[in-house]
C-alpha positions as CSV (number, residue, x, y, z in Angstrom):
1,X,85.6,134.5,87.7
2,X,86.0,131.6,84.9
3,X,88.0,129.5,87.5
4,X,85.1,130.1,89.7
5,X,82.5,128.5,87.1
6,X,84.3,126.3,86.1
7,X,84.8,125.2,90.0
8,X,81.1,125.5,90.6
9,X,80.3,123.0,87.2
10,X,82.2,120.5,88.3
11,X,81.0,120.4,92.0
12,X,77.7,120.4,90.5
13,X,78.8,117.5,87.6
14,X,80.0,115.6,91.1
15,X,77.6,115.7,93.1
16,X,74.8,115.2,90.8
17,X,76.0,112.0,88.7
18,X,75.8,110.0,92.2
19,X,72.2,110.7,92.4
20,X,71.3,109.9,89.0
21,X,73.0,106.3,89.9
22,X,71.1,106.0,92.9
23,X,68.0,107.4,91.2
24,X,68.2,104.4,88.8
25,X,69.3,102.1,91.1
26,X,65.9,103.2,93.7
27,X,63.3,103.1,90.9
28,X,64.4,99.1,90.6
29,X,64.5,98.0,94.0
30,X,61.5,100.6,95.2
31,X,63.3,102.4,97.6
32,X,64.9,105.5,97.9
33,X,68.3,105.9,99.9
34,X,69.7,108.7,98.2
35,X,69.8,110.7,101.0
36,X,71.2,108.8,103.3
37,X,74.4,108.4,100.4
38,X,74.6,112.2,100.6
39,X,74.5,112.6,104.4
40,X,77.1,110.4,104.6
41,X,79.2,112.4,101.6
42,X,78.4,115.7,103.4
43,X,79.6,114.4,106.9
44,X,83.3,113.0,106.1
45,X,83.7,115.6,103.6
46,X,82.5,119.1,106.1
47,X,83.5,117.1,108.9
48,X,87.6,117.4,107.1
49,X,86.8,120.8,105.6
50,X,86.5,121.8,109.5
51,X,89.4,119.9,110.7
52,X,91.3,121.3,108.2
53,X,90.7,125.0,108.6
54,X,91.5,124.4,112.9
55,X,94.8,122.2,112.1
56,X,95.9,125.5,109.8
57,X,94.5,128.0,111.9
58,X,96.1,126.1,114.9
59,X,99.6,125.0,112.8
60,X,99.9,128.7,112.0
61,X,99.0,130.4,115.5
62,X,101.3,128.0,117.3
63,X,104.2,128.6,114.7
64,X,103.7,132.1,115.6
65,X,103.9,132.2,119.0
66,X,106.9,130.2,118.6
67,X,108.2,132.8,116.6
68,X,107.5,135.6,118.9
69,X,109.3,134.0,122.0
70,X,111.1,130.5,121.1
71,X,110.9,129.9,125.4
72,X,108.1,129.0,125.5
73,X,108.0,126.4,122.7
74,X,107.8,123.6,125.5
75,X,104.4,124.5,127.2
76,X,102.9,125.3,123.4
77,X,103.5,122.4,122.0
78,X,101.9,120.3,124.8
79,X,98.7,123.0,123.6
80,X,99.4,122.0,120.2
81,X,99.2,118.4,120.1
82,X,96.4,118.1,122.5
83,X,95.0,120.6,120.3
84,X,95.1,118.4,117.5
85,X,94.1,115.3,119.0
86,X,90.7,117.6,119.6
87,X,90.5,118.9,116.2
88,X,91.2,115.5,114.8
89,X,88.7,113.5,116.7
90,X,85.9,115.8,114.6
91,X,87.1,114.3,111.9
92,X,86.9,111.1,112.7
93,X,82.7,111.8,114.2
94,X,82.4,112.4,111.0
95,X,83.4,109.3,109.5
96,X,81.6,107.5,112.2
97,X,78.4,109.2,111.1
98,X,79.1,108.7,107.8
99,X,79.5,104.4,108.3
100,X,76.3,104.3,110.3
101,X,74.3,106.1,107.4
102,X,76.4,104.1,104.9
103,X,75.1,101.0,106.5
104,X,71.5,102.1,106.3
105,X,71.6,102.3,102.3
């Protein structure tokens, strides 16, 4: 339970010094982007969180079949990198999304 406080605190600590910067930084020039700096924080990072959860899930489902009957290792891998090619162009959306709001701040 402490681990998870202190976890928590320091997400918190993370993601709210950024928006203190910007805070400052809008009050001068009279505009407020602040949300477009999170949007783009928030899409690379649940955009990897997601990618990494399918590669495991995928890496570890794969492995197994392997496991269970080494035969068919040939037609699973084809599944497996194409597989990963899909998961992985999530990840990369998200830093698309993430450049075209960072180029709106």
């Amino acid at each position: 339970m402490r681990k998870f406080r202190s976890a928590i605190l320091w997400t918190a600590l993370f993601v709210i010094t950024p928006l203190a910067a910007m805070a400052q930084e809008g009050a001068a020039s009279g505009g407020s982007s602040w949300g477009y700096a999170l949007g783009a924080g928030l899409a690379v990072g649940l955009a990897g969180l997601g990618c990494g959860i399918g590669q495991g899930l995928t890496a570890g489902n794969t492995t197994a079949g392997i496991a269970r009957n080494p035969g068919a290792a040939g037609a699973m891998f084809v599944n497996f990198i194409l597989g990963m090619v899909l998961i992985e162009s999530i990840a990369i959306y998200g830093l698309v999304i993430a450049f075209m709001l960072q180029g709106k701040i």
